[in-house]
C-alpha positions in Angstrom: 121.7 96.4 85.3 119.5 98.7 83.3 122.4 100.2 81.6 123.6 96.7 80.6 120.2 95.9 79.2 119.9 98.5 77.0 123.6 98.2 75.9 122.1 94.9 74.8 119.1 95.3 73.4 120.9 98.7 70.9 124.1 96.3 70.0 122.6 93.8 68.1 120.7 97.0 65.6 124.0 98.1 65.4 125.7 95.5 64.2 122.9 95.2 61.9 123.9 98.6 60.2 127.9 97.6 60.4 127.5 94.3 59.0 125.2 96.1 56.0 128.6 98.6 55.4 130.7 95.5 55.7 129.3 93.2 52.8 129.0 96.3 50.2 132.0 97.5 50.6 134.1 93.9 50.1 131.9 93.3 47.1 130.1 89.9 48.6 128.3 89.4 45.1 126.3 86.4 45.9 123.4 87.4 46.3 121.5 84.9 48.0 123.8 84.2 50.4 124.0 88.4 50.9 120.1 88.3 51.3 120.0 84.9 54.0 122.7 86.8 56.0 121.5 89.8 56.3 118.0 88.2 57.1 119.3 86.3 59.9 121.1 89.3 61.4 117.8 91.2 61.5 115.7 88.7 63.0 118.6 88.1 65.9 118.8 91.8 66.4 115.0 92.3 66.8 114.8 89.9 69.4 115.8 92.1 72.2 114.3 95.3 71.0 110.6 93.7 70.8 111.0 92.2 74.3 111.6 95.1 75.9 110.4 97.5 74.2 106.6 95.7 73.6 106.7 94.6 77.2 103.8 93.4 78.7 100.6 96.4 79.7 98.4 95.4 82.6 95.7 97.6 83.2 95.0 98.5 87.0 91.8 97.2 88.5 91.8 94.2 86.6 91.9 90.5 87.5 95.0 88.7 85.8 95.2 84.8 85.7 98.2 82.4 86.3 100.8 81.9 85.1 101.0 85.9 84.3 101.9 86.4 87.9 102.6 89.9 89.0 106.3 90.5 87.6 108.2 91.3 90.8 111.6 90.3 89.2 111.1 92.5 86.6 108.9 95.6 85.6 105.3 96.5 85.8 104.3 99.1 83.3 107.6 100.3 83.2 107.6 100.6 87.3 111.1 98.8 89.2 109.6 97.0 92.1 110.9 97.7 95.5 109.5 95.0 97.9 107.3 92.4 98.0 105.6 90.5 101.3 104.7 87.0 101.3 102.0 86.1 103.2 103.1 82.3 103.5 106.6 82.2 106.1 105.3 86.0 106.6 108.6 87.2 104.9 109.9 90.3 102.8 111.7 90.2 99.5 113.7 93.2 98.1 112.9 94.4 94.9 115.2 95.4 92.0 115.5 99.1 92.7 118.4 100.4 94.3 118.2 100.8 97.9 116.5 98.1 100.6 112.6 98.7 101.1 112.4 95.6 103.1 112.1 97.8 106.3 110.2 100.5 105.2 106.7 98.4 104.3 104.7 97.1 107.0 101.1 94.7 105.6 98.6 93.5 108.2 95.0 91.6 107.8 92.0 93.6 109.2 90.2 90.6 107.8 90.7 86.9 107.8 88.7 83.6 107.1 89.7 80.2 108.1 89.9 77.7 104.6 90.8 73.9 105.4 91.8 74.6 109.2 94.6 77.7 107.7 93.9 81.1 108.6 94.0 83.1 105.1 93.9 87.3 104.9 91.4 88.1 102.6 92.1 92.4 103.6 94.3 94.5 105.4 96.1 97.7 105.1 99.8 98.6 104.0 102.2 101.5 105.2 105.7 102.7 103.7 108.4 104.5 106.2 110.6 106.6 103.8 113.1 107.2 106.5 113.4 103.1 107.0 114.9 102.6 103.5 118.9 102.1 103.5 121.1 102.0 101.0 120.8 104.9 99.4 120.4 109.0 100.7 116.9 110.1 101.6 116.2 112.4 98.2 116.5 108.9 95.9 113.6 107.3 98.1 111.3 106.1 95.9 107.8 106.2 96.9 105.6 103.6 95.9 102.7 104.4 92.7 101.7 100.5 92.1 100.6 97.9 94.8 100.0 94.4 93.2 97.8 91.6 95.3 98.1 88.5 94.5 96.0 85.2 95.3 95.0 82.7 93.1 94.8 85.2 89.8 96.6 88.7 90.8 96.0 92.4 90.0 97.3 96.0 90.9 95.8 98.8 92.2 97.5 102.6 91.2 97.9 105.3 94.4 99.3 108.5 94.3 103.4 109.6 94.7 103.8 110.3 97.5 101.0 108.2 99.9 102.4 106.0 102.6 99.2 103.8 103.9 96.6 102.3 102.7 94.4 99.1 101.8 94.4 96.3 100.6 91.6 93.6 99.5 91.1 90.3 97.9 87.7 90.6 97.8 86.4 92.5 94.8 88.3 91.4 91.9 89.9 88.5 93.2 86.7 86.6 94.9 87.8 86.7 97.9 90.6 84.4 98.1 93.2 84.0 100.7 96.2 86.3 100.0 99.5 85.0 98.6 101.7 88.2 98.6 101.8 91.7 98.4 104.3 93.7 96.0 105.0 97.0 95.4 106.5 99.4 92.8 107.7 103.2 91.9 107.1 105.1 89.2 109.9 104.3 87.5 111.2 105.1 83.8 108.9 104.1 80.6 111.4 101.7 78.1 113.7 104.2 76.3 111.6 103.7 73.0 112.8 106.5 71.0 116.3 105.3 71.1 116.0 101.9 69.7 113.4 102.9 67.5 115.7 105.2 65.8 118.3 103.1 65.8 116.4 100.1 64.1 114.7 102.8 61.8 118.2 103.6 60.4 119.6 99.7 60.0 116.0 99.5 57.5 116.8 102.8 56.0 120.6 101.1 55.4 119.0 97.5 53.5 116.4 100.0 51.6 119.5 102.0 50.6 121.1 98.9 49.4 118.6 97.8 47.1 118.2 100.7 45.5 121.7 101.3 44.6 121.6 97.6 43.5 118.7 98.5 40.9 120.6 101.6 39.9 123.5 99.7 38.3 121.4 96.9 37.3 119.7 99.5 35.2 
């Protein structure tokens, strides 16, 4: 999957730069139309590249509101999720890493409080099991780095590589409101920046090239 997304997210630069080669070299002559074309190209093959690669930063320790809901299905600063516990139906979800982390996580409530007759966990503690993860061999574990809690409004917490337990609260940055669910994430790989930079740096370098050959035999 991450493969195909970057194949995605380069392709569109590319044709960018083969599409420039393309209309020089068959003489298109109309200018305007040149210019609209080459416009639109741009602005379709930019549309992938920002997304990923000016993705969302959430800073740890700090309250987030809905709708910006911890991104499970996705990234968090560059982190692949691994699983994520929901407090209501008290069940697991696997995250997009490879592997299943469903077995390895364990979340309980060392503190409750009782809102409109439902029991709610307002703190707790988490554990991770390395040797419960399946799938994959024991040296691509992944441990996890980023624990997201998420009631009303969300926020994550960083621990080091490495630790297996912990805790968990609601209480100081989220008021102390029942919990919702619990996810959790790996270090995981920053957004390959440098490649699509350079990339889009060289399609700009191509249109800057054109116009100044264009002035050239004007002159």
């Amino acid at each position: 999957m991450k493969e195909l997304t970057e194949i995605f997210t380069i392709f569109p630069i590319f044709s960018l730069g083969v599409f420039t080669m393309t209309i020089e070299n068959h003489n298109v002559r109309n200018r305007s139309a040149k210019s609209l074309a080459m416009a639109a190209l741009l602005f379709s093959g930019l549309a992938l590249p920002i997304s990923s690669v000016f993705a969302t930063t959430y800073n740890p320790n700090q309250a987030y509101e809905d709708p910006k809901n911890d991104p499970f299905s996705g990234d968090l600063n560059g982190s692949p999720s691994l699983a994520k516990f929901e407090f209501n139906g008290k069940k697991w979800e696997d995250g997009n890493s490879d592997g299943n982390y469903i077995s390895a996580f364990t979340v309980t409530a060392t503190e409750t409080k009782t809102e409109g007759g439902k029991t709610e966990w307002i703190a707790g503690t988490w554990s991770f099991d390395p040797s419960k993860v399946t799938g994959i061999s024991s040296s691509d574990v992944l441990f996890p780095t980023k624990i997201a809690v998420k009631s009303k409004d969300w926020f994550f917490f960083e621990v080091t590589a490495g630790t297996t337990s912990g805790t968990w609260s609601t209480k100081e940055y989220l008021g102390g409101k029942g919990l919702s669910h619990i996810s959790f994430y790996d270090t995981g790989t920053p957004v390959p920046l440098p490649a699509a930079a350079w990339l889009f740096g060289s399609a700009l370098m191509g249109v800057a090239g054109i116009g100044y050959r264009r002035k050239s035999q004007e002159a």
